[in-house]
C-alpha positions as CSV (number, residue, x, y, z in Angstrom):
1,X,186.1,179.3,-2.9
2,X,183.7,181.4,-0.8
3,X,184.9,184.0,1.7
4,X,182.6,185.1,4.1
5,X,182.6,188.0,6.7
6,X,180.2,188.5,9.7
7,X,180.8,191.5,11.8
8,X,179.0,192.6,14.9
9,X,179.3,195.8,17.1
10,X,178.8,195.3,20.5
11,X,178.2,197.4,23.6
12,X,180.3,195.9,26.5
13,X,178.3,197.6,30.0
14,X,180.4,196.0,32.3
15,X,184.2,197.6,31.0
16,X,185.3,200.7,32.9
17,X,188.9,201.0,31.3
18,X,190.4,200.2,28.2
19,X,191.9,197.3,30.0
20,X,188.7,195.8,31.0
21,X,187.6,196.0,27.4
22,X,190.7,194.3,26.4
23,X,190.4,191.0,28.9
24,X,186.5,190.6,27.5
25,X,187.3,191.4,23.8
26,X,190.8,189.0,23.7
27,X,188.6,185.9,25.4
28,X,185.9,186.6,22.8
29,X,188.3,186.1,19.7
30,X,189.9,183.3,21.2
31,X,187.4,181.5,21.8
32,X,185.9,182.1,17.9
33,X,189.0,181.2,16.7
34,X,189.6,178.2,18.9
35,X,186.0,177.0,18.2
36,X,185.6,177.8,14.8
37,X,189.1,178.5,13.4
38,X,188.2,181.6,12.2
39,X,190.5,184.6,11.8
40,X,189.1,187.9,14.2
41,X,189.7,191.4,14.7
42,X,188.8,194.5,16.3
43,X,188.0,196.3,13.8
44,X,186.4,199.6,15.0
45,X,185.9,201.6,18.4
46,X,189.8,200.5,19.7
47,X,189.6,203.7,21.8
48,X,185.9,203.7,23.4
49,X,185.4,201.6,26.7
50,X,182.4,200.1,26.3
51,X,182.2,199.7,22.6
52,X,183.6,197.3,20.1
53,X,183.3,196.5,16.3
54,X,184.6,192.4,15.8
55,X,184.8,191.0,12.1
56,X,185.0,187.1,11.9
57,X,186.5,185.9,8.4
58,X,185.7,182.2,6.8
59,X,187.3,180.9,3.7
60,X,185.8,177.6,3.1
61,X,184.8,175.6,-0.4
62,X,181.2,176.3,-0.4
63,X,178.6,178.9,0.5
64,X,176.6,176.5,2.7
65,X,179.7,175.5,5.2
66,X,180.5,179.3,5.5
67,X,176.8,180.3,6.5
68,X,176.9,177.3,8.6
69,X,180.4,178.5,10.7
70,X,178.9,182.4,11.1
71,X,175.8,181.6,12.2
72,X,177.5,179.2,15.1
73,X,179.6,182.0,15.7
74,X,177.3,184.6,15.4
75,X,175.2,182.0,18.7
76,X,178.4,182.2,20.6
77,X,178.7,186.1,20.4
78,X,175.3,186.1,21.1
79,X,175.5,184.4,24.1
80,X,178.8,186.0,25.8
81,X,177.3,187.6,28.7
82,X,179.5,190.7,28.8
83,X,178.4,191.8,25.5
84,X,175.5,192.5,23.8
85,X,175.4,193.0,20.3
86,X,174.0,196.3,19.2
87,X,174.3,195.5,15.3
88,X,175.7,193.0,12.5
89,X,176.0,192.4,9.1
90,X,177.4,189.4,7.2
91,X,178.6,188.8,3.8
92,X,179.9,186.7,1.2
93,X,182.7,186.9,-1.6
């Protein structure tokens, strides 16, 4: 079993509230977790407007399948046009 992490901080110009960064960072995991079925979280920055920290989880039976699902999702983050992502790292158990 292979467990694998990627996690990304983003900077998110367009939020001028807390609120606005909530709406763009709720859509964001849904849509990972509907797309991939990966588990999500904010995991940094909860009190900052225009910054996030996301971690995407993957358990899956080989190493290869688990690169394969966070580099898709790591595309789809990269393409959100609200955010832009300032870092990420990505590891494996």
């Amino acid at each position: 079993m292979i467990v694998g992490t990627a996690t990304w901080e983003l900077h998110l110009a367009g939020c001028r509230s807390l609120k606005d960064k909530r709406r763009v960072i709720k859509s964001l995991k849904d849509r990972l977790h509907r797309r991939f079925n990966v588990s999500v979280a904010e995991t940094d920055y909860q009190d900052t407007w225009q910054r996030a920290e996301l971690t995407c989880c993957v358990v899956a039976t080989d190493r290869r399948h688990a690169e394969s699902v966070l580099s898709s999702a790591d595309g789809l983050v990269a393409s959100d046009g609200l955010t832009r992502i300032v870092d990420s790292a990505t590891s494996f158990l």
